[in-house]
C-alpha positions in Angstrom: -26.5 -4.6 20.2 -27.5 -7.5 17.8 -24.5 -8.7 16.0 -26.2 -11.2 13.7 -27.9 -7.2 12.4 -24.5 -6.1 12.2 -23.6 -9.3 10.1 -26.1 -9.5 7.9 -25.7 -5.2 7.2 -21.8 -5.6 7.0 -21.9 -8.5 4.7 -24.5 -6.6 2.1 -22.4 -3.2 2.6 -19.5 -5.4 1.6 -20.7 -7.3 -1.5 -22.8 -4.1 -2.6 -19.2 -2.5 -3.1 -17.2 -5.3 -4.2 -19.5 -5.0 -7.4 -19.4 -1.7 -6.9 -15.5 -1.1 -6.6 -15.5 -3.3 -9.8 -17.2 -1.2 -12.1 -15.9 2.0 -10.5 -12.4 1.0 -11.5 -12.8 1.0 -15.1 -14.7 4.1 -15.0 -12.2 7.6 -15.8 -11.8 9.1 -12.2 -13.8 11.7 -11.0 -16.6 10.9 -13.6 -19.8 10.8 -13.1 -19.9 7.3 -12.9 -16.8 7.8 -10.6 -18.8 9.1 -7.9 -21.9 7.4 -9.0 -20.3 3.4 -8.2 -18.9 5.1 -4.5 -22.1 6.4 -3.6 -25.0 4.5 -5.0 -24.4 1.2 -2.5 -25.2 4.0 0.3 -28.4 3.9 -1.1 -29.3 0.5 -0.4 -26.5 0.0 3.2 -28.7 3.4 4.4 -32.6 1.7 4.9 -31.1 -1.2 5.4 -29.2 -0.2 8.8 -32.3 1.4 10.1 -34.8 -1.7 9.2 -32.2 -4.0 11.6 -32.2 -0.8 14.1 -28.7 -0.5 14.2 -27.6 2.8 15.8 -25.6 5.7 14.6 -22.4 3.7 16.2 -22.5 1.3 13.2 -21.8 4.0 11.1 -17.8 3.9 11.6 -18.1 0.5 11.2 -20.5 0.4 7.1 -17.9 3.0 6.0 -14.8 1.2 6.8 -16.3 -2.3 5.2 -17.4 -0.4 2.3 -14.5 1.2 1.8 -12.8 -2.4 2.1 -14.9 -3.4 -0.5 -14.3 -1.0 -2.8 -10.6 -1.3 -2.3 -11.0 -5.1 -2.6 -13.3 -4.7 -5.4 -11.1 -2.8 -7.8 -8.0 -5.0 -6.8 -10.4 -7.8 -8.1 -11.0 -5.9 -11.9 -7.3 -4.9 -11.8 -6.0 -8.8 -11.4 -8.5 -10.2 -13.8 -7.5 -8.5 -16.7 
């Protein structure tokens, strides 16, 4: 196990869905775009886990930061406005 991998992954997976967790809170729920700003970062946090060769044992670990970021992110829209 290479934790500077699981760093660098973690900390993408996490700004990837701060932005993310942004925009999906002004969108209406269960929209397109809903589903759209939840799932798209998986696009990116997916290739990206198997160019540093991180296992299937990270997995647990990407959703729970991405859902953290997502939480964190709409928190951040929410106390801006």
């Amino acid at each position: 196990m290479d934790l500077s991998s699981l760093a660098v992954v973690s900390s993408t997976a996490l700004i990837l869905n701060l932005g993310a967790g942004r925009l999906r809170a002004v969108s209406p729920k269960f929209s397109f775009r809903w589903f759209l700003y939840i799932h798209l970062p998986v696009l990116a946090i997916f290739p990206l886990r198997q160019w540093f060769g991180l296992g299937p044992w990270a997995i647990p670990l990407l959703i729970a930061v991405s859902f953290a970021g997502q939480v964190i992110g709409g928190r951040i829209h929410h106390n801006t406005r």
